[in-house]
N, C-alpha and C positions, 0 to 999 in steps of 0.2 A: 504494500500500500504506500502510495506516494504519499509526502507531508503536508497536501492539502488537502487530500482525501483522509488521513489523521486526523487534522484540526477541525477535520465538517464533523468524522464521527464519533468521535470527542465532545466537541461540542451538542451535536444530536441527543449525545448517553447523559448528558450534563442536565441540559434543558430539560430530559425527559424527568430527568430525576428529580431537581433543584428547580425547574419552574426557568423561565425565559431572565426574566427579573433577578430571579437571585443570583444568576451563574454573572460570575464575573469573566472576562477576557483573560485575566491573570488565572483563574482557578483551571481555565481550560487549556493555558499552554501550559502550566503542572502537571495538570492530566495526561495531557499528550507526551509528555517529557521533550519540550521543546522549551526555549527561551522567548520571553515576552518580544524581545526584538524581532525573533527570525516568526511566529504569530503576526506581528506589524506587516511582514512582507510580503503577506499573502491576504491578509484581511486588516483595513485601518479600523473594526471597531465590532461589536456583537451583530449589527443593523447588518453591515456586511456579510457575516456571514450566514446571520439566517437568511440573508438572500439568496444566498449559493445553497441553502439546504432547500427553499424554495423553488428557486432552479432546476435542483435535482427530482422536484417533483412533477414540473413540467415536462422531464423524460417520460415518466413512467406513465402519466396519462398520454401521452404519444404512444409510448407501446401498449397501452391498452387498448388501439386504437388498430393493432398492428395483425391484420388477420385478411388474406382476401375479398378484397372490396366484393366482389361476385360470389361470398359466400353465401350458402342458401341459407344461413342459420346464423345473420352477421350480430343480433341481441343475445344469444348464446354464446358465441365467441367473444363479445366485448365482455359480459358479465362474468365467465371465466379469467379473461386474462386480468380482470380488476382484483377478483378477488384472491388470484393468483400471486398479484402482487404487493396484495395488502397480507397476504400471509407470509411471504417473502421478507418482503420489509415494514412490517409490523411497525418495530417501536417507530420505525421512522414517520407511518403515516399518522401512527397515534399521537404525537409529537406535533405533526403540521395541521391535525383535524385541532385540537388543542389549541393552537396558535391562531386557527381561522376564528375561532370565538372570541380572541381579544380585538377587538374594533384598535387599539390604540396603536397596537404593534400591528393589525393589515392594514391601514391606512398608506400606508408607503407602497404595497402593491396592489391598491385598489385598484387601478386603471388595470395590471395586468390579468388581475385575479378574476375581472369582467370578460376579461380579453379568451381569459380559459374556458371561462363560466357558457361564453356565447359559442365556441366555438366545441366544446361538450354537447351541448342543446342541438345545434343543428347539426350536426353530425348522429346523433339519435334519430333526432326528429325526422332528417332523408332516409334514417331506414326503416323507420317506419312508418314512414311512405309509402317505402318500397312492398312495405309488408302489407297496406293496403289500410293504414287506421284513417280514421274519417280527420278526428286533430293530432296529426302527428306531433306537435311544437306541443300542446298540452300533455298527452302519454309522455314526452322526454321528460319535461319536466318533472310528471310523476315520477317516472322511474328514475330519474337523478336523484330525489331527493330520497327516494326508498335506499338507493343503493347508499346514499351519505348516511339514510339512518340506521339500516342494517352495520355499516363502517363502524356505525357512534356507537352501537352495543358490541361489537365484537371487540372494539378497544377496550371496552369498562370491564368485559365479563371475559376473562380466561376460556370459560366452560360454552356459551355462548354457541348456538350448535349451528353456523356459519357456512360449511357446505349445506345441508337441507336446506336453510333458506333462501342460499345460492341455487340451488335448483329448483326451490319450488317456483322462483323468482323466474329464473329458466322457462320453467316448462307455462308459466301465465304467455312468454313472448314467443312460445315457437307455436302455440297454437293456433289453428285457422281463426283469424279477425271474423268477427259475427259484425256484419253491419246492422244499421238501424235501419229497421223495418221501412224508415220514413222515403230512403232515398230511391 
C-alpha cells in the first residue's frame, strides 16, 4: 500500500472510530507511522482528505454501475454489485453514509454530491424505462432510497440479514411490470 492510500485508511479506521470531529490530522499521521510533515505532503488538512475518501466513493458507484449496458436483468446487476461493494468495503461506506448526515461537513461537496445524486437517478430511471415502468424517475427514486435505507440498517446491525433483502429487492425489479389498467 502506497503512503497515500495509508493516510486515507488511517484516516477512514480513525473517523470511523473517533467520529470526523475528534480525529485530529496529528493523531492520524501517528497512526499511520508517518510524520506530520511528510501527512502535509499529501493532504494540507482533514477537509482534504475526506475528500479523497469521498472520491474514492465516487469509484465504487461507477463500478456499481459497471455490468452490460444490454443486460436483460440491468436492476439485478446494479443491486448486486452495490451491495457487493458495501460488503466489500463496509467500514468504509459506513463511514461516508455517517458523514452524508452531517449537513456541516457535506456542504463543501454539495454541488458534487447532486452531481452523483442526478446522475444515480437517471441512470435507474433509463432502465426502467427500458423495463417498461409507467414513472421511471419516481421507481428510481424509490428504489434509491430503499437501497440507502437497507445501506442504513446493515451498517447499524452486524446480524442484519442483507443478502435476503438484497434479493427480495431483486426479485420486486426482475418481474414483469403490470401496467395500469388505465392506459
Amino acid at each position: 500500500m502506497n503512503t497515500q492510500q495509508k493516510i486515507i485508511t488511517t484516516a477512514l479506521r480513525l473517523f470511523s472510530q473517533n467520529g470526523y470531529e475528534k480525529t485530529s490530522i496529528r493523531a492520524i499521521a501517528r497512526e499511520a507511522h508517518i510524520s506530520l510533515g511528510l501527512m502535509y505532503n499529501y493532504f494540507k488538512g482533514k477537509e482534504d482528505l475526506l475528500e479523497a475518501i469521498f472520491n474514492d466513493g465516487l469509484k465504487d458507484i461507477q463500478d456499481s454501475f459497471a455490468f452490460p449496458k444490454d443486460s436483460t436483468a440491468p436492476i439485478a446487476a446494479l443491486i448486486h454489485n452495490i451491495f457487493q461493494i458495501l460488503e466489500e468495503k463496509r467500514e468504509y461506506w459506513r463511514l461516508l453514509h455517517s458523514i452524508r448526515m452531517q449537513h456541516h461537513l457535506m456542504a463543501r461537496f454539495a454541488e458534487k454530491q447532486e452531481a452523483v445524486n442526478n446522475y444515480i437517478l437517471t441512470e435507474i430511471s433509463l432502465m426502467l424505462e427500458r423495463q417498461g415502468y409507467d414513472n421511471p424517475m419516481q421507481e428510481a427514486i424509490l428504489l434509491y432510497a430503499t437501497i440507502d435505507g437497507i445501506a442504513a440498517h446493515y451498517f447499524m446491525n452486524e446480524k442484519y440479514p442483507v443478502h435476503r433483502i438484497a434479493r427480495l429487492l431483486t426479485d420486486k425489479y426482475t418481474k414483469p411490470v403490470r401496467y395500469n389498467a388505465k392506459h
